[in-house]
LOPA-47498 format. One line per field, with one value per residue (C-alpha): x, y, z; residue number from 1. Coordinates in pm, whole numbers, plus 50000, padded with zeros to 5 digits. Last residue first. Example, Ala and Ser with C-alpha at 12.3 -4.5 7.8 and 13.67 -1.06 7.14 Angstrom:
// LOPA-47498
u (51367, 51230)
v (49894, 49550)
w (50714, 50780)
num (2, 1)
END
This chain:
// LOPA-47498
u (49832, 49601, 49305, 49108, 48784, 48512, 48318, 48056, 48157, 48114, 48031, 48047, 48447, 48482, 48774, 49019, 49403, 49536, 49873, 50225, 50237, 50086, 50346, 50612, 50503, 50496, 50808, 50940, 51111, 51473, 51453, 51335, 51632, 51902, 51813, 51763, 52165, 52238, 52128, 52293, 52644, 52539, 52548, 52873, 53080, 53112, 53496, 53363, 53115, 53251, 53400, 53178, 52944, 52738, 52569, 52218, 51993, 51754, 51724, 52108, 52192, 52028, 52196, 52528, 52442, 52323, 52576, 52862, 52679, 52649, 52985, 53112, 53271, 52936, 52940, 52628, 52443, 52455, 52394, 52062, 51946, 52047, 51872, 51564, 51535, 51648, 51290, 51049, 51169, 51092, 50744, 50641, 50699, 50584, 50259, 50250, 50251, 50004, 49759, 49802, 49755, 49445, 49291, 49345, 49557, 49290, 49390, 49388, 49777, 49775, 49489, 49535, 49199, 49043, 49178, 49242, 49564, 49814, 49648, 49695, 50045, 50165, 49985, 50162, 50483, 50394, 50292, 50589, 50750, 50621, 50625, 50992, 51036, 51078, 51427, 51499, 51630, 51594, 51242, 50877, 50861, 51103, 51444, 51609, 51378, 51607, 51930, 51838, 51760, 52099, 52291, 52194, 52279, 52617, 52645, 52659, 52869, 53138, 53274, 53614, 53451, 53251, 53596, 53486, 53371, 53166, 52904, 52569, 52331, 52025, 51966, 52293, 52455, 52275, 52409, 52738, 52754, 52657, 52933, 53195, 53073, 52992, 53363, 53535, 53402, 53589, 53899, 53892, 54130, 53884, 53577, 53651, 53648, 53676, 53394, 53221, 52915, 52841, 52869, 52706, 52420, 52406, 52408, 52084, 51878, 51940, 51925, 51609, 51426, 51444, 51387, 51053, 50921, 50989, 50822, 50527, 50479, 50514, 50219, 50005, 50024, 50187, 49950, 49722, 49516, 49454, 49453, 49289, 49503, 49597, 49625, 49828, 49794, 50171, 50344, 50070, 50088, 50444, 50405, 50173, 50338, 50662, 50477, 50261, 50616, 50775, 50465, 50440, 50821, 50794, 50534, 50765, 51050, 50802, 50631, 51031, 51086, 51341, 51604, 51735, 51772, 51944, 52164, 52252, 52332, 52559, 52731, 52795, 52876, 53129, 53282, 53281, 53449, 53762, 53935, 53888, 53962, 54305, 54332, 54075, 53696, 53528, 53509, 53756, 53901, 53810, 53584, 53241, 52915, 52643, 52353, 52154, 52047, 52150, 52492, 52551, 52466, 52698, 52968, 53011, 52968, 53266, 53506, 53424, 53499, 53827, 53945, 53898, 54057, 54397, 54586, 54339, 54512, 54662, 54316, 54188, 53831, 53532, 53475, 53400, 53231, 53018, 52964, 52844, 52570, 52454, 52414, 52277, 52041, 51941, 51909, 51719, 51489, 51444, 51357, 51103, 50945, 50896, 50744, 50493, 50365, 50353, 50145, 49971, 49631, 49512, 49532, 49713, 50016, 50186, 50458, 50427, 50066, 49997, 50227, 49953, 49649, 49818, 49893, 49572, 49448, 49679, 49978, 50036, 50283, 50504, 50844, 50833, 50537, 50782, 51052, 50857, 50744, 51077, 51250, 50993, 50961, 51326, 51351, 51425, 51746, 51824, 51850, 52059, 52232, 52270, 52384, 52694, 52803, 52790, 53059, 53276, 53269, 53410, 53590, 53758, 53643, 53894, 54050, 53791, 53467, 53700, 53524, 53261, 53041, 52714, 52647, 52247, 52133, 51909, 52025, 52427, 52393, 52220, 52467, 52777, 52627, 52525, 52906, 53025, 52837, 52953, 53287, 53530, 53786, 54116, 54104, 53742, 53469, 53719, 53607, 53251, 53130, 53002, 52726, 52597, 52519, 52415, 52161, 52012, 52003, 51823, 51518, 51497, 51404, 51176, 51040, 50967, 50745, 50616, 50447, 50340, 50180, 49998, 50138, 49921, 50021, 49826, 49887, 50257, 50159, 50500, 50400, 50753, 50832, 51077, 51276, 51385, 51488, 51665, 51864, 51988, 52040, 52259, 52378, 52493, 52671, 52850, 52978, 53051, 53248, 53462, 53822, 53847, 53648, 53944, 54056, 53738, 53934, 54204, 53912, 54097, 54309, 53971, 53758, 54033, 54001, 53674, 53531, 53568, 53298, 53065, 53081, 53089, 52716, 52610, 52654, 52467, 52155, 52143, 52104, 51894, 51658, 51648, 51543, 51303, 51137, 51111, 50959, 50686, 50646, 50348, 50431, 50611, 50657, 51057, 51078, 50849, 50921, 51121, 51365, 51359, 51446, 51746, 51887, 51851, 52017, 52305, 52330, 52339, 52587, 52850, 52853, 52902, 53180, 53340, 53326, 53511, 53780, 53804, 53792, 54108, 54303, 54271, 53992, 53968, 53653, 53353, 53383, 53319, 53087, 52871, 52853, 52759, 52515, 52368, 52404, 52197, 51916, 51900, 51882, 51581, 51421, 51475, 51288, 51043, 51000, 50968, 50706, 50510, 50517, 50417, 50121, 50003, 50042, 50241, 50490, 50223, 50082, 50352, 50413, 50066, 50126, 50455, 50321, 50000)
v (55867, 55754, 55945, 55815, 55656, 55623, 55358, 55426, 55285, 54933, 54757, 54402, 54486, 54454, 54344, 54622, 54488, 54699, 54885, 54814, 54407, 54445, 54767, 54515, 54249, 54481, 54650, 54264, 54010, 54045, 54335, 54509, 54355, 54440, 54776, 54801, 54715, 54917, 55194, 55117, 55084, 55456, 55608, 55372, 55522, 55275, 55158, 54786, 54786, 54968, 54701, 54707, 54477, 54148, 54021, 53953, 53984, 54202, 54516, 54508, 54410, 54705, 54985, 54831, 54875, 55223, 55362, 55196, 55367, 55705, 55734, 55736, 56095, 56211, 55925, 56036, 56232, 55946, 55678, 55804, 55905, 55543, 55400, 55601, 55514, 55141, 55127, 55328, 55116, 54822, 54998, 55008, 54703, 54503, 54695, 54621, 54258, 54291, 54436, 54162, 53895, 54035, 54106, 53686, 53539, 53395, 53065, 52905, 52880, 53301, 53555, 53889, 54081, 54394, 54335, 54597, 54402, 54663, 54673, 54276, 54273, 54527, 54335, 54046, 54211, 54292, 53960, 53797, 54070, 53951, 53580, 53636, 53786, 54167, 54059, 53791, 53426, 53155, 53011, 53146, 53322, 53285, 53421, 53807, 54070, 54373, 54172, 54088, 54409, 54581, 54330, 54406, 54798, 54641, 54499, 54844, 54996, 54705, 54467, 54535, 54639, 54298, 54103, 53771, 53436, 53614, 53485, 53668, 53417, 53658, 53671, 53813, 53467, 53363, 53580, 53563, 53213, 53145, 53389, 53221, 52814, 52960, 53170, 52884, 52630, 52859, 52925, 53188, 53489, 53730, 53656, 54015, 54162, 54083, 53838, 54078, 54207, 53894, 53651, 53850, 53926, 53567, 53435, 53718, 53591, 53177, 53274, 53531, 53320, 53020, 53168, 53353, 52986, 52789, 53048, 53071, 52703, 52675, 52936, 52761, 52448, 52120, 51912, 52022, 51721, 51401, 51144, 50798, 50532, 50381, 50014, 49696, 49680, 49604, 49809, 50050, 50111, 50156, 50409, 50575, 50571, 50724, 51013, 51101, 51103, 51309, 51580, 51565, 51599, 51926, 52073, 52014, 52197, 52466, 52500, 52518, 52803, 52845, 53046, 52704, 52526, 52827, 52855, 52510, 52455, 52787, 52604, 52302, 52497, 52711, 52396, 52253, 52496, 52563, 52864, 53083, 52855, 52933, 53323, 53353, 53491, 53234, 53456, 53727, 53599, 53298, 53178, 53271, 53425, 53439, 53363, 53197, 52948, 52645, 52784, 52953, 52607, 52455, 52644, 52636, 52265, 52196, 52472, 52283, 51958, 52070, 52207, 51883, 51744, 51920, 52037, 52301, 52407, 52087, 51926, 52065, 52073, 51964, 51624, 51796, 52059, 51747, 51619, 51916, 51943, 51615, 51736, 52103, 51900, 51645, 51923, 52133, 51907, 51689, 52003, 52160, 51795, 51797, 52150, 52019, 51723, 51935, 52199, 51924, 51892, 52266, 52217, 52423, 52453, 52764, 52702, 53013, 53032, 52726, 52799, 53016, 52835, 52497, 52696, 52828, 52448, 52343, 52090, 51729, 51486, 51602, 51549, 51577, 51908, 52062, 51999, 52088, 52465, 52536, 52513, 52666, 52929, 52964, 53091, 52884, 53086, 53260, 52946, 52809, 53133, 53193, 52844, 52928, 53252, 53092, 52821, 53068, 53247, 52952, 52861, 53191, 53553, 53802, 53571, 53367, 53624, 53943, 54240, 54478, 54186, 54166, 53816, 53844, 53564, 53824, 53601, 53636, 53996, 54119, 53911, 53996, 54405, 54381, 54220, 54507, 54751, 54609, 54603, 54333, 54120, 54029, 53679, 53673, 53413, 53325, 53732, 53643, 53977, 53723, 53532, 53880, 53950, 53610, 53685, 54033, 53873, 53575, 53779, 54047, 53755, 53576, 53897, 53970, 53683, 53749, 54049, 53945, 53643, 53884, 53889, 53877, 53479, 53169, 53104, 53147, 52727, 52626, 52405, 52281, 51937, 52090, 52280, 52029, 51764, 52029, 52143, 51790, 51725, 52048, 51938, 51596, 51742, 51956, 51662, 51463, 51750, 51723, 51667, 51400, 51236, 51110, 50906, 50619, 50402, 50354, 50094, 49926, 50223, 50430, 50185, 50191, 50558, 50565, 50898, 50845, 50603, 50833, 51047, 50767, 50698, 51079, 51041, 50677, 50829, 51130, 50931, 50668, 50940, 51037, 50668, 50653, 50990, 50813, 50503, 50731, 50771, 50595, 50606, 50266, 50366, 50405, 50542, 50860, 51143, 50908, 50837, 51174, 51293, 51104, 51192, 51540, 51583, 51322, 51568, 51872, 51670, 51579, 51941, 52096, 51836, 51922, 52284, 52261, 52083, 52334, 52611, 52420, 52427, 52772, 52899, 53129, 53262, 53167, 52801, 52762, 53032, 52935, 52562, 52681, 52889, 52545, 52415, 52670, 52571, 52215, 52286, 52488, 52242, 51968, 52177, 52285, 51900, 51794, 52075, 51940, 51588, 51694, 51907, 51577, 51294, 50997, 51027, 51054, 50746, 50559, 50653, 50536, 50211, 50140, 50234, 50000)
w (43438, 43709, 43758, 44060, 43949, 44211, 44415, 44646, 44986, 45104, 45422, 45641, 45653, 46021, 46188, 46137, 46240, 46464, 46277, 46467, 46325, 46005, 45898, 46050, 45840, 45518, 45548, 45505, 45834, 45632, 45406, 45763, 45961, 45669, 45607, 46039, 45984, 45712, 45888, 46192, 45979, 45840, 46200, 46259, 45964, 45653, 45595, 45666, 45383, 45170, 44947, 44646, 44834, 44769, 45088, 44952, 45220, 44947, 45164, 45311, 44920, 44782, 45013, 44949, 44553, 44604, 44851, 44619, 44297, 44519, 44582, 44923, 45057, 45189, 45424, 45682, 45406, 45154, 45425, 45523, 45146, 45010, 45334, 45285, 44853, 44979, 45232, 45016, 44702, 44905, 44990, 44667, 44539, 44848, 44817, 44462, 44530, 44817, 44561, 44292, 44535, 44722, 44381, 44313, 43968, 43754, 43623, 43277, 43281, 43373, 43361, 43567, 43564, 43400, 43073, 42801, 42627, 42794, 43114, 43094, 42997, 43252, 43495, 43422, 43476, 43828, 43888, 43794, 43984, 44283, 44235, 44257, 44614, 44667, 44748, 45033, 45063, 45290, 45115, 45139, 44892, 44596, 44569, 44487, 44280, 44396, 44397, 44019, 43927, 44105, 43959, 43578, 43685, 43782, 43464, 43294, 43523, 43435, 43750, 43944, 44271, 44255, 44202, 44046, 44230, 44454, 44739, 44868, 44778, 44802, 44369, 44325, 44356, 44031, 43742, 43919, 43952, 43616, 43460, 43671, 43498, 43142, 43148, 43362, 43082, 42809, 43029, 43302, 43344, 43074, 43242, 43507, 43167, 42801, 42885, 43158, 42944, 42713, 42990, 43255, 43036, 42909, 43279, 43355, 43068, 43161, 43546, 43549, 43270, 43483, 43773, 43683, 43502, 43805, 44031, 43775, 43764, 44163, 44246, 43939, 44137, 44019, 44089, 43897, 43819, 43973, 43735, 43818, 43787, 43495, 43430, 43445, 43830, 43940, 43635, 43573, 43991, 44004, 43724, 43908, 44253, 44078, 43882, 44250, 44437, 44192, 44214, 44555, 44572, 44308, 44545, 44857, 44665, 44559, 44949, 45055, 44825, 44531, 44752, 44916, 44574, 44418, 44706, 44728, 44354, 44354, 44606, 44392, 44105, 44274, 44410, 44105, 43917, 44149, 43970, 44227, 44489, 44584, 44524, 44708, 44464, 44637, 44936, 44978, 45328, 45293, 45593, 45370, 45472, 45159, 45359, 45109, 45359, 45160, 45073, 45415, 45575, 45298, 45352, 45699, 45659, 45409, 45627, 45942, 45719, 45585, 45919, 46101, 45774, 45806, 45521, 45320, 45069, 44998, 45032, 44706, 44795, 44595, 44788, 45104, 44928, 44779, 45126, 45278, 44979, 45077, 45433, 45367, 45129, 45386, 45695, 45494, 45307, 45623, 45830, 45574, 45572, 45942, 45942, 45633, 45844, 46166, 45949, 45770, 46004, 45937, 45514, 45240, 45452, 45416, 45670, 45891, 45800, 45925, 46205, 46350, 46311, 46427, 46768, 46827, 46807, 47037, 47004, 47096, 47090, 47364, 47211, 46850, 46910, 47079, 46886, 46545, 46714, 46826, 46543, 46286, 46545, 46550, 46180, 45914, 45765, 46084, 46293, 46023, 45979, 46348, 46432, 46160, 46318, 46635, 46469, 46349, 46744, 46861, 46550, 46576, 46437, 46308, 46011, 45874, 45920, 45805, 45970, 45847, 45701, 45463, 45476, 45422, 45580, 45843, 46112, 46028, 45886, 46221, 46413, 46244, 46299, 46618, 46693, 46472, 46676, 46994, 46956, 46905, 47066, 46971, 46873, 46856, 47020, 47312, 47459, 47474, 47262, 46975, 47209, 47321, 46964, 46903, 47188, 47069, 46706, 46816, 46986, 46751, 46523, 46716, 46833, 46442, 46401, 46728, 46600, 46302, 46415, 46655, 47014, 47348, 47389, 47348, 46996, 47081, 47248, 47343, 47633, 47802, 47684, 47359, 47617, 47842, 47561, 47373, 47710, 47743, 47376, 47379, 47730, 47558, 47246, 47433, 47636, 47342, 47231, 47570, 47420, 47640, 47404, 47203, 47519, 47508, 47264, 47577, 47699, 47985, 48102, 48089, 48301, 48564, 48616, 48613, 48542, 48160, 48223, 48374, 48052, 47840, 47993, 47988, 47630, 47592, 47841, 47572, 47251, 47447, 47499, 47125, 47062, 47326, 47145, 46851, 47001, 47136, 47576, 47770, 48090, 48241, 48596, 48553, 48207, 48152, 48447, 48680, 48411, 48269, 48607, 48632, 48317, 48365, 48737, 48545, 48296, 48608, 48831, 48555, 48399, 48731, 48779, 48485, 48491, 48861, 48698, 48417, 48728, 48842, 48542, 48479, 48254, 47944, 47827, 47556, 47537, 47941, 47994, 47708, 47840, 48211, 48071, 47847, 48205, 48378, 48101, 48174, 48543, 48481, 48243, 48492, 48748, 48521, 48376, 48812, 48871, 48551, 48697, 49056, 48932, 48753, 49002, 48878, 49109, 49424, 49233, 49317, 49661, 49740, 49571, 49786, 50082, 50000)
num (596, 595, 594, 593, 592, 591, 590, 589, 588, 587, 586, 585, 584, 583, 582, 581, 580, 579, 578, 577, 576, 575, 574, 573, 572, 571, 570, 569, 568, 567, 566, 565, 564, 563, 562, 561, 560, 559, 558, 557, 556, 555, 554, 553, 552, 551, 550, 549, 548, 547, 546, 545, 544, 543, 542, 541, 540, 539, 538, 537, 536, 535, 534, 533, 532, 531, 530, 529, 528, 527, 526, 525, 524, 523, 522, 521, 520, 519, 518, 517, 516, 515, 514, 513, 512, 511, 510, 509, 508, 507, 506, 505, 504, 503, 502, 501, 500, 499, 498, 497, 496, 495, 494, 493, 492, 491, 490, 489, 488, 487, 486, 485, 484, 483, 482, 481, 480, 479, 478, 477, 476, 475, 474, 473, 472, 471, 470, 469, 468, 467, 466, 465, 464, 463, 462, 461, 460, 459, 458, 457, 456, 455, 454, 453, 452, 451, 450, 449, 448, 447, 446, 445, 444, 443, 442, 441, 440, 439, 438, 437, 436, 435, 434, 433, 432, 431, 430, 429, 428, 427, 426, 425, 424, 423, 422, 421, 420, 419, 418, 417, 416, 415, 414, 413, 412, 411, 410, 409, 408, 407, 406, 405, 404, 403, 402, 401, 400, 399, 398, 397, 396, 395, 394, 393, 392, 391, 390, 389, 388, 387, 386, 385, 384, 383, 382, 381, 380, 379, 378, 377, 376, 375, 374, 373, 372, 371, 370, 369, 368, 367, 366, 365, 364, 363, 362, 361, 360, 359, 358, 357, 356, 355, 354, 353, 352, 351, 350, 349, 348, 347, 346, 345, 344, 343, 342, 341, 340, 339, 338, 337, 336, 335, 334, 333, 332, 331, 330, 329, 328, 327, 326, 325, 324, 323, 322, 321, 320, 319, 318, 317, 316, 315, 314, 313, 312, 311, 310, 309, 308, 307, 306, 305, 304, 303, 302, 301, 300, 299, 298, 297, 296, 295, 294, 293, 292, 291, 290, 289, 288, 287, 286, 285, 284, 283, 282, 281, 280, 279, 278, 277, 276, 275, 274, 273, 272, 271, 270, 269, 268, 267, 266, 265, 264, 263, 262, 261, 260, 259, 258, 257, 256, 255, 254, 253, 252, 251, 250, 249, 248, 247, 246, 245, 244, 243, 242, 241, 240, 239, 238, 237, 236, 235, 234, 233, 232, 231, 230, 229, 228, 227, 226, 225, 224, 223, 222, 221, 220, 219, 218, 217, 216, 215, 214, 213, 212, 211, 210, 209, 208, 207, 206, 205, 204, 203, 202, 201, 200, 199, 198, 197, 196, 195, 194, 193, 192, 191, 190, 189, 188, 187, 186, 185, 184, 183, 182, 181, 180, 179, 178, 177, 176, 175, 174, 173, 172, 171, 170, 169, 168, 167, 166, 165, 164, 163, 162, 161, 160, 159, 158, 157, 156, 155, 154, 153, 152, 151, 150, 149, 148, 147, 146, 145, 144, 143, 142, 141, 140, 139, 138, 137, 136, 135, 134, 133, 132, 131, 130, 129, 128, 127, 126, 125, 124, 123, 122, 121, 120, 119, 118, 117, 116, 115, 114, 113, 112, 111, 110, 109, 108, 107, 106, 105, 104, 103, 102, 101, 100, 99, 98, 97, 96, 95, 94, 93, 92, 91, 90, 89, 88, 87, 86, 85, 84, 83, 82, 81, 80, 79, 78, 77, 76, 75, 74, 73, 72, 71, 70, 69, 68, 67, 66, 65, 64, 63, 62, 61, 60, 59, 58, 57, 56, 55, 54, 53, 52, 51, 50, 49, 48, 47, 46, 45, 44, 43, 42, 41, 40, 39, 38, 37, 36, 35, 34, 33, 32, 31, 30, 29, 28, 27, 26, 25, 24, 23, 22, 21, 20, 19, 18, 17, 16, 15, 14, 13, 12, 11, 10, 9, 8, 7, 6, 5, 4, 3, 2, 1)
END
């Protein structure tokens, strides 16, 4: 009876969500504990101390996940066993490298004395905590708009923090640069007013690279799937909001589609590691720790169009400049990230539907029944736009710059450099060829294609391609006398073409202020460099003329609110400070307005 009473005292509710705080608390003191310890410098003793604290709080987090779900029985998913075994099998080498005598017998175990399993573990640890909290931002005072943005604000304040930790630099650095790193880094934009490979270490490397992943999906997407992973459930507020997060057509996808958005990423950013990997001339870069940092950096930046590099000059080093497939397989990953994850999970649909049909002729010996339009008329003109803006704007290059910044390459370098650079202007953010060096007249070509960037929905920014599709098919339909947009036997929606000319407009608001700002605060710029720099903050494209770090602080604040509004869009922030009106049951008399 002692026993059984006991029992269900464990099992009661209020006791259950006191223990997960607790844990969750500890959890969170040793992520601290983790940021103190990589970001200063310690004497022996205080590493000893570190060790212990790190011992006690993941074996603090074990314990209580074993009482929480393991030692009564509750019900708990096999995929959530899995991730638990994950952390019990850290914090087990951890005890064992306790034991002296265990370590002489298993000298194997010695390589994670360099505590990166232990890392690893607290990250789990904290993870774990986090994700069985109740995220529910449906719940909370803030519009979607609003904590859209917060989310933002939110990882820019701490990777700003993150960067002042003295181990981060060699030599420090101040706070508006470290605003600055972490505005560009979260924003994927790659804009930079200090060398990334040279001033920052692999510390402060590696923040850079959480920010553009976390930056790149944004840590609602993050937060939102972990949750969910770990407690199985959501609310109804909550599905409302992240549905339009992930533009899910239907309520009961949005965890479906979040899933998918991770694979994609972390799949492509994985096969697109191992390609770098593959790419690299390994006598440049000698040791292979250093070979696969540099493989991943890349490939997060790649995927998330964020345009940060650890060469010094980007692609454009002396010692990769000529490497081909390298440029082409990061040109890949930015293109692919900046086409739109609703595109990419369009096109699988689409693959997936083709495969099961032919399967099914095969096995059944007959057609099944056709479902049409699957391929939707937002991913047909977002195909079409991208592949008129690379094939035009790689001819363009090629015919402007062959006597030029071409003129080094051989025929397949010409076609390979002149691809890149029609395509990395579009939000990537990297350079194969000496921006500074490039003709007026294909710098005006740069300025369009920053100013339209990627897709919707995807890592990249610009006024979005689907915008100017829909600008241009305006033009066409004024021109023919037609009161509505018609395109692939589909009537494009008012609310569509009105939003797309508010983007227009108020992108042109946004880069006319920060041209005018910067202008008045740098008088001895140019005002091509102020232009083009003033672009790429809006766009998150990265490219610069090389001003970026001789810029005066005033005009380094612009660029970075030029970065955060290109980033989150005018029109967010503009939803997020007005109230929303909530009754449209009436109508005026309507009236023409003359328009030229």
């Amino acid at each position: 009876m002692k026993f059984s009473g006991f029992k269900s005292w464990l099992q009661n509710e209020r006791f259950l969500r006191y223990l997960s705080l607790f844990s969750f608390t500890i959890s969170l003191i040793n992520i601290f504990i983790v940021v103190y310890d990589l970001g200063f410098k310690h004497a022996s003793e205080e590493k000893e101390l570190l060790n212990d604290l790190y011992f006690s709080a993941l074996g603090i987090g074990v314990l209580a996940i074993l009482v929480r779900h393991y030692i009564f029985n509750l019900n708990i998913r096999l995929k959530v066993r899995i991730f638990d075994f994950l952390l019990g099998s850290l914090f087990g080498f951890l005890v064992l490298m306790r034991i002296d005598a265990i370590r002489e017998i298993l000298p194997l175990l010695e390589f994670l004395n360099k505590m990166a399993y232990v890392y690893a573990a607290s990250l789990i640890y904290f993870i774990r905590e986090f994700s069985t909290l109740k995220f529910n931002p449906g719940h909370t005072r803030l519009n979607p708009a609003q904590l859209f943005i917060a989310s933002f604000l939110g990882i820019i304040i701490i990777g700003t923090l993150l960067l002042l930790l003295p181990k981060a630099t060699y030599n420090g650095i101040g706070l508006l640069d470290a605003l600055f790193t972490a505005t560009s880094s979260v924003c994927v934009t790659g804009l930079i007013v200090v060398d990334t490979g040279s001033y920052f270490t692999t510390f402060g490397q590696s923040i850079i690279l959480v920010l553009m992943q976390l930056g790149g999906l944004g840590i609602m997407t993050f937060a939102s799937y972990f949750s969910y992973f770990f407690r199985g459930e959501t609310t109804y507020e909550n599905q409302l909001l992240l549905k339009d997060v992930t533009n899910s057509d239907k309520l009961g996808e949005v965890f479906n589609v979040l899933k998918k958005i991770l694979l994609i990423t972390f799949l492509v950013e994985f096969i697109g590691f191992i390609f770098i990997y593959l790419s690299l001339n390994k006598a440049e870069i000698t040791q292979v720790g250093d070979q696969i940092f540099f493989s991943i950096f890349h490939a997060v930046s790649g995927f998330c169009n964020a345009g940060f590099s650890t060469l010094e000059h980007s692609l454009y080093d002396p010692a990769f400049r000529f490497n081909y497939p390298l440029h082409l397989v990061i040109a890949f990953l930015f293109i692919l990230g900046g086409i739109g994850f609703p595109i990419l999970l369009n096109i699988y649909r689409y693959a997936l539907y083709n495969i099961k049909n032919k399967l099914f002729r095969i096995t059944q010996r007959r057609q099944r029944v056709h479902s049409p339009w699957i391929i939707n008329l937002n991913t047909r003109i977002v195909l079409v736009t991208t592949t008129v803006l690379l094939i035009s704007g790689t001819l363009i290059f090629y015919a402007l710059e062959y006597n030029n910044t071409l003129a080094e390459h051989n025929w397949f370098g010409k076609i390979v450099t002149a691809f890149f650079g029609a395509s990395t202007p579009r939000t990537a953010g990297f350079n194969t060829v000496d921006t500074g060096a490039l003709n007026f007249s294909t710098l005006m070509i740069l300025f369009f294609l920053m100013w339209v960037g990627a897709s919707p929905a995807s890592t990249g920014g610009g006024i979005k391609t689907s915008t100017i599709a829909v600008a241009v098919l305006n033009f066409i339909s004024l021109a023919k006398g037609k009161n509505r947009i018609e395109v692939y036997k589909r009537e494009v929606s008012e609310a569509t073409i009105r939003r797309a000319f508010a983007i227009i407009s108020l992108s042109i608001m946004v880069i006319g202020t920060s041209i005018f700002l910067i202008s008045i605060f740098d008088e001895d710029k140019s005002l091509l460099s102020i232009a083009f720099e003033s672009f790429s903050a809006y766009s998150t494209v990265g490219l610069t003329t090389g001003i970026t770090g001789e810029l005066s602080s005033a005009s380094k604040i612009v660029i970075i609110f030029t970065m955060f509004i290109g980033r989150v869009s005018m029109l967010t922030i503009m939803i997020a400070m007005l109230k929303k009106i909530r009754y449209m049951n009436y109508r005026y008399p309507k009236d023409e307005v003359l328009i030229n």
